[in-house]
C-alpha positions, -999 to +999 in steps of 0.1 A: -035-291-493-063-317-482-095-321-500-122-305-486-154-326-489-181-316-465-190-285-446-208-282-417-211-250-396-219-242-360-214-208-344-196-203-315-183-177-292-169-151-319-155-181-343-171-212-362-162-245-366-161-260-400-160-300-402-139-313-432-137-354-431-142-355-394-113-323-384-127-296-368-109-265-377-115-230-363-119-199-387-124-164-382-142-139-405-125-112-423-135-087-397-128-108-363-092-114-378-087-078-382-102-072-348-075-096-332-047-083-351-056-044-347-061-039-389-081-034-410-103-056-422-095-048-462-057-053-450-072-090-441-086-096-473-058-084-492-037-109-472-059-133-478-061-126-516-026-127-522-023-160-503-003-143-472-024-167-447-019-202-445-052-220-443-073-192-450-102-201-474-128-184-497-160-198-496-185-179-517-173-144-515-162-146-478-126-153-464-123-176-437-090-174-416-074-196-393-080-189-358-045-202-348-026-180-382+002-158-380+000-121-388+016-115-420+045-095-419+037-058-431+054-055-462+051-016-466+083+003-465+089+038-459+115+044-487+122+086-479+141+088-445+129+116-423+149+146-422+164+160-391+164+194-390 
């Protein structure tokens, strides 16, 4: 994972550009992730907390998430079949 050295942000659009050595990279928030994948935005930072997004980074207390990332895969399984009647 590179090195990030220097921020700069500009807003755009619903997104911002973050500048690391030159590389512009597009991140969204928490809440514009969710908006794009139809969750949550909690389920976003959960991802994000247990490192399910590549790229995505915590500055302060805020995720950032690649604009170009995957959804996760939805781990949750429904372990009691339903019953046909």
């Amino acid at each position: 994972m590179p090195v990030l050295v220097s921020f700069e942000l500009s807003k755009y659009d619903k997104g911002m550009i973050w500048q690391t050595g030159g590389i512009n990279m597009d991140y969204l928030t928490v809440k514009e992730a969710g908006e794009k994948w139809s969750i949550s935005s909690r389920m976003v930072n959960y991802y994000c907390s247990q490192d399910r997004i590549i790229g995505a980074v915590k500055k302060g207390n805020l995720w950032l998430v690649p604009a170009d990332a995957q959804k996760p895969e939805d781990r949750r399984v429904n372990t009691f079949p339903m019953q046909q009647q």
